[in-house]
N, C-alpha and C positions, 0 to 999 in steps of 0.2 A: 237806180237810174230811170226806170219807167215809171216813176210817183212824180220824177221831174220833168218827163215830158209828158203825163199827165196833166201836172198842171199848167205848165208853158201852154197846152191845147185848150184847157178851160178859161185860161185867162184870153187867149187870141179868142173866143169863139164872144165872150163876155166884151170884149173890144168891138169887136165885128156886129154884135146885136146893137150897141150901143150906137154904132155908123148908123145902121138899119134904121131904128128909133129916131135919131137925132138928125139925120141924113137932109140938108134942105132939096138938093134936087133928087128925081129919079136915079141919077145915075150914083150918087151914093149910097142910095137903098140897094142897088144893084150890087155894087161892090161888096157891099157887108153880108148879103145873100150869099152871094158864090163865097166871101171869107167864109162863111159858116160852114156851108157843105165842104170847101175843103178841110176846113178843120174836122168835117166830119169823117170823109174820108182817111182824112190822117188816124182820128183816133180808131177807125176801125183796123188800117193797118199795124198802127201798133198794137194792139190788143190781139189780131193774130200773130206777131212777133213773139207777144209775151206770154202767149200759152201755146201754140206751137202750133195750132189749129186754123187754117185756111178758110172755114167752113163762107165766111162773110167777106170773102174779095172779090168774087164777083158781083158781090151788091157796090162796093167800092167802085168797081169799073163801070157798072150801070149807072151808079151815080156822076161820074166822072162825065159818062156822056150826054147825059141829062144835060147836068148843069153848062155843060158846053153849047148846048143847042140850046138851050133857054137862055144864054146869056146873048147870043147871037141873035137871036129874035128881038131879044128887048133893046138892045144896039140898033137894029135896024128901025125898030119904032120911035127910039129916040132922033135917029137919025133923019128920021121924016118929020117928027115934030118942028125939028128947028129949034130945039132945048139946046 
């Protein structure tokens, strides 16, 4: 069951770079950003699921907040541009 949402995670994150790359405005590079780090935060949490080790969830949660306050910053820079 964890090889399957392994790779459900690889392929959403390989999805999400492709947004990034492909992305015509800012705010698609944006989207494909935050896809990634959640994908990242996901596979970090399942990887502590699957071995039973917690050691990397609060890098999970640090991430979590990051990417929250950088997504809000860049929303509001978009939002001054007029894009």
């Amino acid at each position: 069951m964890t090889e399957a949402t392994y790779v459900a995670l690889g392929l959403a994150a390989a999805l999400f770079a492709f947004r990034l790359l492909r992305g015509p405005s800012l705010a698609d590079r944006v989207v494909g950003i935050d896809g990634m780090i959640v994908c990242g935060m996901s596979l970090l949490i399942v990887r502590a699921m699957d071995t039973g080790h917690g050691a990397f969830l609060p890098a999970a949660v640090v991430l979590a907040l990051v990417s929250f306050i950088s997504t809000s910053v860049i929303a509001r820079y978009i939002e001054g541009r007029g894009e």
